[in-house]
C-alpha positions as CSV (number, residue, x, y, z in Angstrom):
1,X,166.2,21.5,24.4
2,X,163.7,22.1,27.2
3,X,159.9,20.5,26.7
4,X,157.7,23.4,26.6
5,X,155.4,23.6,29.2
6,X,151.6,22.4,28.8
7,X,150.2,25.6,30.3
8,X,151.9,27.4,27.5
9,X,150.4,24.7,25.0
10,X,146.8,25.6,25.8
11,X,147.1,29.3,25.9
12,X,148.7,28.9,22.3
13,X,145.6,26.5,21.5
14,X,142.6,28.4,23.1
15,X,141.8,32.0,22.6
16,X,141.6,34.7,25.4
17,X,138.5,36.0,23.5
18,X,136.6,32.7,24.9
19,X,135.3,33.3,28.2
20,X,133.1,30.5,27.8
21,X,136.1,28.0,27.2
22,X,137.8,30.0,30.1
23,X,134.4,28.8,32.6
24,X,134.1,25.5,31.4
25,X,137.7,24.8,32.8
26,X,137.2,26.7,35.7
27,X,134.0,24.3,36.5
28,X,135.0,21.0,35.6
29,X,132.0,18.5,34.8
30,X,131.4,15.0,35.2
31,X,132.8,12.6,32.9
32,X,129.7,11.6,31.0
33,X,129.1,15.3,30.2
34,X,132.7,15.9,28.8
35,X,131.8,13.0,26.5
36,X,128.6,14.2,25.0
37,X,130.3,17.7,24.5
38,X,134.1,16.7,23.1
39,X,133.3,13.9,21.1
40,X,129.7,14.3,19.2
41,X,130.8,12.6,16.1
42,X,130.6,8.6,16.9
43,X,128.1,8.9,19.7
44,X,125.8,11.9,19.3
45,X,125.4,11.0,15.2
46,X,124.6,7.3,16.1
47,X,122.3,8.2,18.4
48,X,120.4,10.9,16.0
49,X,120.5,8.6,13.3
50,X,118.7,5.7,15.8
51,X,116.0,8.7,17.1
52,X,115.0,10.0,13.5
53,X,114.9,6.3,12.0
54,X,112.1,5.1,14.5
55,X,110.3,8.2,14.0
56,X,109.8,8.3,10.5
57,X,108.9,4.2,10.9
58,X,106.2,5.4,13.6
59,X,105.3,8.3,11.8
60,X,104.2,6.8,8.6
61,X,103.3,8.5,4.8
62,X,102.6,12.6,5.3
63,X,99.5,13.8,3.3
64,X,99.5,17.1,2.1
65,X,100.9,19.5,5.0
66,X,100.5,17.4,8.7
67,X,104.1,17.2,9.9
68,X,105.7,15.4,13.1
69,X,105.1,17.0,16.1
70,X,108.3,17.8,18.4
71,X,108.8,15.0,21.3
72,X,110.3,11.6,21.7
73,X,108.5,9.0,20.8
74,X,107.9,6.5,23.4
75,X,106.1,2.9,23.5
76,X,102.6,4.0,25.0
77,X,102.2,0.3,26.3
78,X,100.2,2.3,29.7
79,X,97.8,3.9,27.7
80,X,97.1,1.0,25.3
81,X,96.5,-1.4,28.0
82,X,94.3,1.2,30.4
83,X,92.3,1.5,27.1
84,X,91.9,-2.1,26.4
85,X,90.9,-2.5,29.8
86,X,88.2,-0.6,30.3
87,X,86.9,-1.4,26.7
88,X,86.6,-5.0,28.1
89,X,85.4,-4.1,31.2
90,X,82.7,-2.0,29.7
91,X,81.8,-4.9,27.6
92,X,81.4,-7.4,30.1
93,X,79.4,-5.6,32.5
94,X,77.2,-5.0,28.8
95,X,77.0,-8.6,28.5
96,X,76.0,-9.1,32.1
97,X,73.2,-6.4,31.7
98,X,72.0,-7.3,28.8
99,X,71.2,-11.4,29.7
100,X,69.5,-9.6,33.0
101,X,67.5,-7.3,30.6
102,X,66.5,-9.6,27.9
103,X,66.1,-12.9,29.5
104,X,62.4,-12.4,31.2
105,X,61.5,-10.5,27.4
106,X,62.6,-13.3,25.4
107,X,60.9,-15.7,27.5
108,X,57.6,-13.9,27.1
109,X,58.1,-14.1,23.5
110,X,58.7,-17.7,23.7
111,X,62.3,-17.8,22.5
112,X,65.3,-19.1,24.9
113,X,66.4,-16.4,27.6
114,X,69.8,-17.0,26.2
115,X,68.2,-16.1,22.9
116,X,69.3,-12.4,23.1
117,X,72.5,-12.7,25.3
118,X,74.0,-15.7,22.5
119,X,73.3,-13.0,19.5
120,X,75.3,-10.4,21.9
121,X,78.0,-12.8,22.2
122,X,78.4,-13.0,18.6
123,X,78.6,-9.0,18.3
124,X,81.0,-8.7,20.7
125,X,83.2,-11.3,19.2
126,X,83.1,-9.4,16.1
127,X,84.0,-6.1,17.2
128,X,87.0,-8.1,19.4
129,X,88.1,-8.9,15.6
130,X,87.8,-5.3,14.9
131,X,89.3,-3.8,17.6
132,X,92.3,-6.6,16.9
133,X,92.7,-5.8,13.4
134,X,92.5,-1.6,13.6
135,X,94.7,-1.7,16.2
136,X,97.5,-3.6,14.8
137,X,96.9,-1.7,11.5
138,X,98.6,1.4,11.4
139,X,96.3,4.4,11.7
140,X,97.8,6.0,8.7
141,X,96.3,3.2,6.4
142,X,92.7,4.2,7.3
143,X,93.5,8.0,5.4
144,X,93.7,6.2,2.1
145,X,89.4,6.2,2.7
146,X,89.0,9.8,3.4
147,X,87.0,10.0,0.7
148,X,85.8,6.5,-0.3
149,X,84.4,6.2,3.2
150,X,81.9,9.2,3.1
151,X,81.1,8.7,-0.4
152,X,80.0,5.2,0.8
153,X,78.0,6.0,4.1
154,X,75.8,8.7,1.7
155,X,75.2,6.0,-0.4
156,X,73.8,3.6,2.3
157,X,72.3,6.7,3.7
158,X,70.2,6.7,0.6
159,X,69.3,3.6,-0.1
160,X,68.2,3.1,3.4
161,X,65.4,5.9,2.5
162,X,64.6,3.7,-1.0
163,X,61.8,1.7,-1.0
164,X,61.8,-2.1,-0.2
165,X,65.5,-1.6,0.4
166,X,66.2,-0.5,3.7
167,X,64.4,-2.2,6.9
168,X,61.8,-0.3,8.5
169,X,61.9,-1.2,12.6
170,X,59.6,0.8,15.0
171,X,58.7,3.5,12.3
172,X,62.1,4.3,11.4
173,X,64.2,3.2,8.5
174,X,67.6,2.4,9.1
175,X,68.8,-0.5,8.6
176,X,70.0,-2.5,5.2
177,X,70.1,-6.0,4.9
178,X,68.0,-9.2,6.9
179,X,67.4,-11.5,9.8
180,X,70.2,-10.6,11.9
181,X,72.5,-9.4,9.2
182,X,72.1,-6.0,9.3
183,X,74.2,-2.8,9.1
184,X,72.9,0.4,10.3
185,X,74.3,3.4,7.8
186,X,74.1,6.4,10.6
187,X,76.5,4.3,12.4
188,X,79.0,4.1,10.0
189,X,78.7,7.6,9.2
190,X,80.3,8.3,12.3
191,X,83.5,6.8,11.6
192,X,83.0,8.8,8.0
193,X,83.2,11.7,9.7
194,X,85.8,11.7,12.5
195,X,87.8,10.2,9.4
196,X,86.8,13.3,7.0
197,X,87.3,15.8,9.6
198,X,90.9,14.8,10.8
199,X,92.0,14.6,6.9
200,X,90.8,17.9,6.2
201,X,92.0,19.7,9.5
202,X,95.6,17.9,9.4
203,X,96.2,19.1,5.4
204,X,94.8,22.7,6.4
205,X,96.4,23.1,10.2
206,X,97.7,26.1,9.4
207,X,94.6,27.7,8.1
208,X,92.1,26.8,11.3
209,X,92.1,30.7,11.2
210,X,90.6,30.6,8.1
211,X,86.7,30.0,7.6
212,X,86.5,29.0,4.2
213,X,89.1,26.4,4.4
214,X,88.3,24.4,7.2
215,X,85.0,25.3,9.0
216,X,82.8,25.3,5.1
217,X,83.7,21.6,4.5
218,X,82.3,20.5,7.7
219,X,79.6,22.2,7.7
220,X,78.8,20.9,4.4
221,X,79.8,17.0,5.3
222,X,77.7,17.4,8.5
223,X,74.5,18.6,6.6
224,X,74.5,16.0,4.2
225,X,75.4,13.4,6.5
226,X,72.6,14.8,9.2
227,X,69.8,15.9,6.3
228,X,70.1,12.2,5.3
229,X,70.3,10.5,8.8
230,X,67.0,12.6,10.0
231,X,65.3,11.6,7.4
232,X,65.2,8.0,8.8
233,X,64.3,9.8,11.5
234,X,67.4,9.4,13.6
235,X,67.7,12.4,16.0
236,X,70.4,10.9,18.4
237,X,73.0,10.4,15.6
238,X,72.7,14.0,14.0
239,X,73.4,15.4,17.2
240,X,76.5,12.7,17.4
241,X,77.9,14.1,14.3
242,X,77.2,17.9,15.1
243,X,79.3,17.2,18.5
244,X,82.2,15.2,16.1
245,X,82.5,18.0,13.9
246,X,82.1,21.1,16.7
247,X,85.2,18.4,18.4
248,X,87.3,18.7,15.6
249,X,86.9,22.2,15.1
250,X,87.8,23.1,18.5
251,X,90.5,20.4,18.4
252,X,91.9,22.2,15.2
253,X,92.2,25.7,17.3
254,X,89.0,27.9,15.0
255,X,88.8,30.9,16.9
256,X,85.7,30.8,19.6
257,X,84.0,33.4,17.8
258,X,83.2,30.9,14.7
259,X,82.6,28.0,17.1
260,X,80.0,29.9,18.8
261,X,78.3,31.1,15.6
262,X,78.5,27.3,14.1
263,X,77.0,25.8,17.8
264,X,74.0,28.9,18.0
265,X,73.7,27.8,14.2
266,X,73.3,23.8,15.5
267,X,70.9,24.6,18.0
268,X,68.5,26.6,16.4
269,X,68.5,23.6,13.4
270,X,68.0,21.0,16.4
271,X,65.1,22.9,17.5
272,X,63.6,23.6,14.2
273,X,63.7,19.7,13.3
274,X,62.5,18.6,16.8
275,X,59.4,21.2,16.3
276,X,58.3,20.6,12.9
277,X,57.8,17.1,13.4
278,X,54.7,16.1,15.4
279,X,56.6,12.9,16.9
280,X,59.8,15.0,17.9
281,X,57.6,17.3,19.1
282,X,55.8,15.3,21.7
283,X,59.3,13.9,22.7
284,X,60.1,17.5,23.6
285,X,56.7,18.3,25.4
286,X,57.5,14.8,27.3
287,X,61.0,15.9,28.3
288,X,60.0,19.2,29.8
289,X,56.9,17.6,32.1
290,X,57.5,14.0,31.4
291,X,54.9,13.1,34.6
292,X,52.2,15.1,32.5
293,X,52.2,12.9,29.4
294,X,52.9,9.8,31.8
295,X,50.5,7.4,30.1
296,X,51.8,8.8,26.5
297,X,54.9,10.2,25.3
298,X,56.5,10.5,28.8
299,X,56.2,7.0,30.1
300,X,59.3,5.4,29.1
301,X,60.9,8.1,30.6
302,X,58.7,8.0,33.8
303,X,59.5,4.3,34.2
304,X,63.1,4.7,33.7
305,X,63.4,7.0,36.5
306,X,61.1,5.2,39.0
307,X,63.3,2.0,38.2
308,X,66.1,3.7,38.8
309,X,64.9,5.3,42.1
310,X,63.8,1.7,43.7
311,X,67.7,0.5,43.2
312,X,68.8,2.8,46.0
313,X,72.2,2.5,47.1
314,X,73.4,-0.9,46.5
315,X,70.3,-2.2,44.0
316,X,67.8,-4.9,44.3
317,X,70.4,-7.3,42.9
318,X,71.4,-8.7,39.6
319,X,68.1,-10.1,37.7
320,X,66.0,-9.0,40.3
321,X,64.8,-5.8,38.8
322,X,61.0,-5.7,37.6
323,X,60.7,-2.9,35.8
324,X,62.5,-5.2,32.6
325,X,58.9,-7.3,32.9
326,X,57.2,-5.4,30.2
327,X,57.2,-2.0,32.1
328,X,60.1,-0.7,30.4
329,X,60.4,-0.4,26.8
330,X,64.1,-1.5,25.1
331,X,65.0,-2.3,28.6
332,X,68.2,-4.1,27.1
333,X,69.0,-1.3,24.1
334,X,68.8,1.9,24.8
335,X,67.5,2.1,28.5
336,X,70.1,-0.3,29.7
337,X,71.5,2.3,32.2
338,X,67.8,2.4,34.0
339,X,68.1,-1.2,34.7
340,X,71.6,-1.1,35.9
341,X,70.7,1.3,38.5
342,X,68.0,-0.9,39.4
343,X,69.7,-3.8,40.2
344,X,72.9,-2.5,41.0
345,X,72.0,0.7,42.6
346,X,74.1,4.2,42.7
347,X,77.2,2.0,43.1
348,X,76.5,0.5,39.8
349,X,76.0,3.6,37.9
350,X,78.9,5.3,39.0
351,X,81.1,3.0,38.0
352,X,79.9,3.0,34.9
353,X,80.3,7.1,35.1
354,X,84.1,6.5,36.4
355,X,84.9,4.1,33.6
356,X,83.4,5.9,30.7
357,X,85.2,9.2,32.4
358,X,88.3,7.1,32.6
359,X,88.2,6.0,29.2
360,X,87.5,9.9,27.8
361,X,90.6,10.9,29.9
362,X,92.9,8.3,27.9
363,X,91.3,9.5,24.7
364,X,92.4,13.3,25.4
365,X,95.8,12.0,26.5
366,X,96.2,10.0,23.4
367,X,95.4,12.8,21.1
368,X,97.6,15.2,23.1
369,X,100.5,12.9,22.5
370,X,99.5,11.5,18.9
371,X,103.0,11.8,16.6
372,X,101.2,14.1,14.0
373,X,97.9,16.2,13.8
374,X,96.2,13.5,11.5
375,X,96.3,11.3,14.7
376,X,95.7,14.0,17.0
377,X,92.4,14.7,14.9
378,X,91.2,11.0,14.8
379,X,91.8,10.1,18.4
380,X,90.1,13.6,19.4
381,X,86.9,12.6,17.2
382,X,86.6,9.2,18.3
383,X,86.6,10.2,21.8
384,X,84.3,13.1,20.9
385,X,81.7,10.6,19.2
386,X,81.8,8.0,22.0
387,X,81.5,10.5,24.7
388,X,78.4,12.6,23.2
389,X,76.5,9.4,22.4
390,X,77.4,8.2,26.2
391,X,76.3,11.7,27.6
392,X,72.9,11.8,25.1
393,X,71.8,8.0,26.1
394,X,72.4,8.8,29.7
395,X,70.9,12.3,30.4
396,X,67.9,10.9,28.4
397,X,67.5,7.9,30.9
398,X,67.7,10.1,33.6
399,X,65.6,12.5,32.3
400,X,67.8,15.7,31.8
401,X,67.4,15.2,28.0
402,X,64.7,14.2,25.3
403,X,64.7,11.1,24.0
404,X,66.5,10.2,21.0
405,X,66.8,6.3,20.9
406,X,71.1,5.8,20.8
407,X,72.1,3.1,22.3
408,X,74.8,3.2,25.0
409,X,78.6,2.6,23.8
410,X,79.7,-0.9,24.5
411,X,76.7,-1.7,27.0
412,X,73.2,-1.9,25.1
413,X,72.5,-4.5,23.0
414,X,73.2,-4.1,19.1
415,X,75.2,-5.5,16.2
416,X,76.5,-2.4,14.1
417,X,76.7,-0.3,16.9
418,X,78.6,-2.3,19.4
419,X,81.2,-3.4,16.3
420,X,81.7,-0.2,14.8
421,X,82.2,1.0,18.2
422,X,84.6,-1.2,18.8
423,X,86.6,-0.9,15.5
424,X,86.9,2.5,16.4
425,X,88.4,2.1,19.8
426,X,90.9,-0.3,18.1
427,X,92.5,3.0,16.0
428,X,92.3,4.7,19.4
429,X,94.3,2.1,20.4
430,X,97.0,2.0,17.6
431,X,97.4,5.9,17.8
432,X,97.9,5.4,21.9
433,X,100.6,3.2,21.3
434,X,102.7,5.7,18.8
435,X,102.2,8.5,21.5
436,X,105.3,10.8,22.2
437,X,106.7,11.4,25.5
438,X,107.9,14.8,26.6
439,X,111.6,15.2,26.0
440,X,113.6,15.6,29.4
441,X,114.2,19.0,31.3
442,X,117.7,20.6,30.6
443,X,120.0,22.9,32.6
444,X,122.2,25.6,30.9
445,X,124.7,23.2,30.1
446,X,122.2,21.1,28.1
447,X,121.9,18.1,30.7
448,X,119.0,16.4,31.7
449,X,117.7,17.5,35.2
């Protein structure tokens, strides 16, 4: 009996109504292709299993309705280590500034020059320890105090306001505690709110559309939050959390009709507080025509600029700058920037420019590539907060906006500041390194490009 032959085999086998059988053996492919499409079951499943098992380990607990976004997940050790560097880098050109600006004050106090420099020291080791812990804690853990952690910055809010509790400093109340152990509430408060905001828009994602849902409770957080923090008076920081929450908002997709009702709505309460107050209101006369009030409300800002004008190009050189001799008011806090472009000239300030722009552009891509909206949200608010207190400091040293007294992120002198700064940079971090990678390019055949 004659073998029948194989030709006959596989028309018995394969059906003529297949043309896409017929085409695949027409166009033979390569051997690693036939694999993946013939023999899915050891392979292919091991694979899958592998794929979903680190993202739900990288993903962590689900709240409410955030879900995984689509993408592979990759190791993000780029972005993590770009972050970290320019954190330290901003930090050590802080600590460089600030022992240039302080040093000839403290002296003339009769303190150490160190005096000012060692207590920055000690900051900055602190908010190393934060940044160390936050970003080897998962950023997940942090949403279990969605609502402990704003229920506890309103409370420091108001006992800051309370009598013989919080620390009054230059007319303004805002600090609890004494000597050098201090925390300053409106800082925290930050962090309370990019932490409220990203709960909130990652358990109602699918509602951005909706007012009542997701713009209400922001609005609502925000006035507490800012009612409470300009009571102190603390312009600066209200305008810090107005530009967290319009950040979030825009982050979260609300259509530009409600975000330009809720940013008319910011600016006319802006104006109304800056107006009503007699000291807010010179600080606004002073920014339009700051050489007209020179000898008044202007001169800090007059200073500032001529300070920065004599540094030219290259600067007068580190600790040679003279307007830190008692011309320039908080010369190491919040008009740091005017004696870096002092001493270290345009050069100096633009890399400052270039790092905090290089350190915005790592926030957006860590957001855009967060594993779920909860850490798309945070890592959109942190950069949000760090970039609008950068931008207020700065356009006020220059002159382009009023004066608000915020210090500059990671460069002026101060304890709760610089930490919580810091600390946040450190959940930046830990979201950075859980970001997803695009998944590859296929053909019709469903291999990779």
């Amino acid at each position: 009996m004659t073998a029948p032959r194989r030709s006959g085999v596989i028309e018995k086998s394969m059906p003529v109504a297949q043309p896409s059988s017929t085409l695949m053996r027409e166009r033979p492919r390569s051997k690693g292709s036939a694999i993946k499409k013939h023999q899915p079951g050891r392979l292919g499943s091991t694979m899958n299993q592998r794929h979903l098992a680190a993202s739900k380990q990288s993903q962590g607990p689900s709240v409410g309705t955030d879900k995984r976004l689509p993408g592979r997940l990759g190791s993000g050790s780029t972005t993590r280590r770009a972050l970290l560097a320019v954190t330290a880098i901003l930090c050590g050109l802080g600590l460089l500034m600030v022992l240039s600006a302080s040093s000839v004050t403290s002296v003339l106090a009769g303190a150490s020059p160190w005096k000012v420099f060692m207590f920055q020291c000690l900051w900055v080791c602190f908010g190393a320890l934060g940044l160390a812990i936050a970003a080897k804690v998962d950023y997940h853990f942090w949403r279990k105090f969605r609502v402990l952690l704003p229920a506890v910055t309103i409370a420091l809010l108001v006992a800051v306001l309370l009598p013989h509790i919080g620390t009054t400093v230059g007319g303004s109340s805002r600090w609890l505690g004494f000597g050098i152990v201090r925390l300053q509430p409106s800082e925290l408060a930050k962090l309370a709110m990019v932490l409220f905001g990203a709960d909130l828009l990652a358990r109602r994602g699918d509602k951005s559309m909706q007012v009542t849902t997701t713009v209400r409770p922001m609005l609502f957080m925000l006035a507490v939050m800012g009612v409470l923090v300009m009571k102190q008076p603390d312009m600066g920081t209200t305008l810090v959390l107005g530009c967290i929450a319009f950040g979030l908002l825009f982050t979260a997709g609300v259509p530009m009709r409600s975000l330009a009702k809720i940013l008319a709505l910011l600016a006319v309460a802006a104006t109304l507080a800056a107006v009503m107050d007699p000291y807010r209101r010179d600080r606004l006369l002073s920014f339009i025509d700051p050489w007209a009030h020179a000898s008044g409300s202007g001169y800090q800002v007059v200073q500032s600029v001529i300070g920065m004008g004599s540094g030219g190009l290259f600067g007068l050189g580190l600790g040679a700058g003279h307007e830190k001799w008692n011309l320039l008011p908080n010369a190491h806090t919040d008009f740091i920037f005017s004696v870096i472009g002092q001493e270290t000239g345009l050069i100096g300030c633009l890399l400052v420019l270039v790092l905090f722009g290089l350190f915005v552009w790592l926030g957006i891509r860590t957001a855009a590539r967060a594993p779920d909206r909860f850490g798309t949200f945070m890592a959109s608010g942190i950069t949000c907060w760090l970039l609008a207190q950068a931008v207020i400091n700065i356009g006020a040293v220059v002159g382009l906006l009023p004066v608000t007294g915020i210090p500059l992120p990671f460069i002026s002198y101060g304890g709760s500041s610089l930490v919580i700064d810091m600390a946040a940079t450190g959940i930046l971090v830990n979201i950075a390194g859980k970001e997803r990678r695009r998944s590859p390019r296929k053909n019709l055949r469903g291999e990779p490009r």
